[in-house]
N, C-alpha and C positions, 0 to 999 in steps of 0.2 A: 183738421188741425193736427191729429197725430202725424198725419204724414210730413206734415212740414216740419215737426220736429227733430223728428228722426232725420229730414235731410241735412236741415242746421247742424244737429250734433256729428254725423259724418260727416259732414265736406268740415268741420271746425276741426275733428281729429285727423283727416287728412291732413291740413293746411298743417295741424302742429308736428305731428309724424315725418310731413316732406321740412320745415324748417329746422328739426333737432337733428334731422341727417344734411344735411347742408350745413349745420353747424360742426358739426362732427367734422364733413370732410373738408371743412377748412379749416378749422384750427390742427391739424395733424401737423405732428413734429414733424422739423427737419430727419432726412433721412439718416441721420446717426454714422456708427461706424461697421464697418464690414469689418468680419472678422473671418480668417481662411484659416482650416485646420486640417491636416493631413494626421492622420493615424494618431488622432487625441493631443496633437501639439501644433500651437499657434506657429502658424507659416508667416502670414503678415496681418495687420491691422491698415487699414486705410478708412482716412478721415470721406466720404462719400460727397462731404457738402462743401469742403475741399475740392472736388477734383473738377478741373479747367480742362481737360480735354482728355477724347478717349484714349486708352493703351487696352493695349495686352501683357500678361506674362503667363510662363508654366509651374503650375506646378507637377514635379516630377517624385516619384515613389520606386521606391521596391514593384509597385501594384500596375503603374502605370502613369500615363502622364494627364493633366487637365489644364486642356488652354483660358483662364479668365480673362473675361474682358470686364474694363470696369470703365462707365463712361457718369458724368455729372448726377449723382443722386442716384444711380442703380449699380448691381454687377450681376451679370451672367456666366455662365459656363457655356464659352464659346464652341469648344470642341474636347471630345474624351478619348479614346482609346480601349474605352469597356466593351462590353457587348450591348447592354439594350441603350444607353445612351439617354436616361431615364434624366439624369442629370442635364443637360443637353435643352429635354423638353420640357424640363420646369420654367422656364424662361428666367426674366428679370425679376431680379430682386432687391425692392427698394425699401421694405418695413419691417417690422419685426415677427409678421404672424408666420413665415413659413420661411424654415432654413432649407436651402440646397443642398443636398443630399448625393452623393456618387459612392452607395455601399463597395464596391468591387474593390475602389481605388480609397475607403476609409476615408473620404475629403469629405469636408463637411463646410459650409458658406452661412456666416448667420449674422444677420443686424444687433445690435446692442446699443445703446441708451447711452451716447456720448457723453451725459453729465456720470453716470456712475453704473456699477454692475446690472445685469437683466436678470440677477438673481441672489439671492443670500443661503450660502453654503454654513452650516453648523456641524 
C-alpha cells in the first residue's frame, strides 16, 4: 500500500510540475522592444512585434562595424568585425533574460518591456 502511495503522489507532482511550465510557456509576453546601443547611447529602438519582414542594418563605431539583422519577434548580430565574434554566437534574441553583448565594439542588444522601463533608476 505504501508503494502505491508514493506512485500517486509522484506521477500527481509530475502532472502539476509538467502543467505550471506549459503554463508559463504560454502565457510569455510578446517580444517587446529591442533596444541597440553603441558605447552607452541608444542607436535605435525597434518595435519587434512590429516587424513584417526581415532587414538588415550597420551599426558602425570608432571600434568597428555590427551588421543586425532583425526579422519578426527576434534580432541577431548578423556579422562583426571583432576578433572572437562572441557576439555573432550568442545567436537570436527574442526575451529579456540575455542581452547581446559585442565588448570590443561597446554594442550592446537588450529587450525591454514595451508597456514601461525593465528598470527603476533612483
Amino acid at each position: 500500500m505504501k508503494t502505491r502511495t508514493w506512485i500517486i503522489l509522484i506521477a500527481a507532482f509530475t502532472l502539476t510540475a509538467l502543467a505550471a511550465s506549459a503554463w508559463i510557456l504560454m502565457s510569455k509576453k510578446s517580444s517587446g522592444v529591442a533596444q541597440v546601443l553603441a558605447d552607452g547611447e541608444l542607436v535605435r529602438t525597434i518595435d519587434l512585434a512590429s516587424v513584417k519582414e526581415a532587414y538588415t542594418f550597420e551599426v558602425t563605431t570608432e571600434k568597428g562595424t555590427n551588421v543586425i539583422l532583425v526579422e519578426p519577434g527576434r534580432i541577431c548580430v548578423k556579422e562583426a568585425d571583432c576578433k572572437d565574434h562572441t557576439c555573432v554566437k550568442m545567436g537570436w534574441l527574442q526575451d529579456q533574460a540575455t542581452p547581446i553583448v559585442c565588448l570590443p565594439h561597446k554594442l550592446v542588444i537588450r529587450i525591454v518591456d514595451a508597456d514601461g522601463p525593465d528598470a527603476v533608476v533612483q
